[in-house]
C-alpha positions as CSV (number, residue, x, y, z in Angstrom):
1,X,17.2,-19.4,13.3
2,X,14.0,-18.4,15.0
3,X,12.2,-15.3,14.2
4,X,13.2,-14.1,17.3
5,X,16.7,-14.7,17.2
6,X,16.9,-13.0,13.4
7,X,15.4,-9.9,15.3
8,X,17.9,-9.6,18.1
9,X,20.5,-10.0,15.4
10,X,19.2,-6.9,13.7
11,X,19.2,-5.0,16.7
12,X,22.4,-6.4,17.3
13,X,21.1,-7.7,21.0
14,X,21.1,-11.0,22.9
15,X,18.4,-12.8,22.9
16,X,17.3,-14.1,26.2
17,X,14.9,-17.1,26.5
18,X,12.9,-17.7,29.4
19,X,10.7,-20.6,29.9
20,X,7.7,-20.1,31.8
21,X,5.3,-22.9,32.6
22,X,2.1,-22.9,30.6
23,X,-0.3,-22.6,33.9
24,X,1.7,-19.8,34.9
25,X,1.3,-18.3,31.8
26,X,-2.2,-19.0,31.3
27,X,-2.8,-17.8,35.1
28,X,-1.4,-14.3,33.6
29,X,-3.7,-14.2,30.8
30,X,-6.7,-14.9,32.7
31,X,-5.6,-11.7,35.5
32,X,-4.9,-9.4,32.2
33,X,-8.7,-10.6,31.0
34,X,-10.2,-10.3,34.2
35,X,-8.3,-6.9,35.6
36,X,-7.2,-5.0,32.9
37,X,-8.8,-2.9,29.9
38,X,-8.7,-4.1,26.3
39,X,-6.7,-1.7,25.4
40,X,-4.0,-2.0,28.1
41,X,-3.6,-5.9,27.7
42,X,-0.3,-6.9,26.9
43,X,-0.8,-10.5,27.0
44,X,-4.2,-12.5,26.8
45,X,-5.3,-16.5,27.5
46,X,-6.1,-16.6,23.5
47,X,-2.3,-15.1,23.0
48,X,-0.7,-17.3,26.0
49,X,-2.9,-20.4,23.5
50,X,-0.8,-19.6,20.6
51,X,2.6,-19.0,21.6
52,X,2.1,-22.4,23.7
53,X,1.9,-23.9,20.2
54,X,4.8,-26.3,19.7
55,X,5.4,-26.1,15.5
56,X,5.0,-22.8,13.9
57,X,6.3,-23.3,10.6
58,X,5.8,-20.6,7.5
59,X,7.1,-21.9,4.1
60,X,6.2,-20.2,0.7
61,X,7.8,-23.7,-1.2
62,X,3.9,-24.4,-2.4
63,X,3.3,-21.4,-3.9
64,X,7.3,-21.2,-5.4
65,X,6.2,-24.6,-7.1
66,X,2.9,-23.9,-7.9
67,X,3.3,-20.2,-9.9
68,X,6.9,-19.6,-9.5
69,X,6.6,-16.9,-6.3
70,X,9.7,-15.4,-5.9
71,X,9.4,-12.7,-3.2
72,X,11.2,-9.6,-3.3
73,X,12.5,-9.3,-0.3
74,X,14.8,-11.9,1.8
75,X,13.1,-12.3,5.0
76,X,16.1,-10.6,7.1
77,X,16.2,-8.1,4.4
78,X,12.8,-7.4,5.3
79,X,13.7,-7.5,9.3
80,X,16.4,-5.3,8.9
81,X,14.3,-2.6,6.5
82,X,11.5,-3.0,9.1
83,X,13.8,-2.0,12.2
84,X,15.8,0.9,10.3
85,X,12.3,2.8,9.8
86,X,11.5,2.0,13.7
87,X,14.7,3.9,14.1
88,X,14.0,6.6,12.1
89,X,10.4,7.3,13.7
90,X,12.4,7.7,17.0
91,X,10.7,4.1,18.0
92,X,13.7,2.7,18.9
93,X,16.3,3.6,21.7
C-alpha cells in the first residue's frame, strides 16, 4: 500500500488517482510561482519536481540491522493516532 492509500483507509475514504501529465503540472507550478503569494501556494514547480519522482522508497531495515531500531509505533498506528487528534482539534469534517 501507498502512503496515500493507508490514509484514505484511515479516514475510511476512497482513494481516487488522477494522472496528470508532468507539463501540465509543471505549467501549474510555474502560474502558482509567478501569480500567487508564498504563502497562498498550494503547489510549486520544486513540489510538482518531487512528486514527479518515480521511486520513493523509506526503509528503516539499515538502521534495524545496524543498532537493533525498533520503532514504537507501526506506521498505520501512527496514521491512525495522527488522524484521531485532527479529529479532535475539529480539523476534520
Amino acid at each position: 500500500d501507498s502512503l496515500l492509500d493507508m490514509i484514505a483507509h484511515a479516514l475510511h475514504k476512497r482513494n481516487v488517482k488522477i494522472r496528470v501529465p508532468r507539463s501540465c503540472a509543471l505549467l501549474v507550478g510555474l502560474l502558482n510561482d509567478v501569480f500567487m503569494p508564498g504563502g497562498k501556494r498550494l503547489v510549486t514547480r520544486d513540489k510538482i519536481r518531487e512528486l514527479a519522482c518515480q521511486y520513493w522508497v523509506c526503509s528503516s531495515a539499515n538502521i534495524d540491522r545496524a543498532i537493533g531500531f525498533k520503532p514504537r509505533y507501526q506506521f498505520e498506528r501512527g496514521i491512525a493516532e495522527t488522524i484521531d487528534w485532527y479529529h479532535k482539534q475539529g480539523l476534520l469534517g
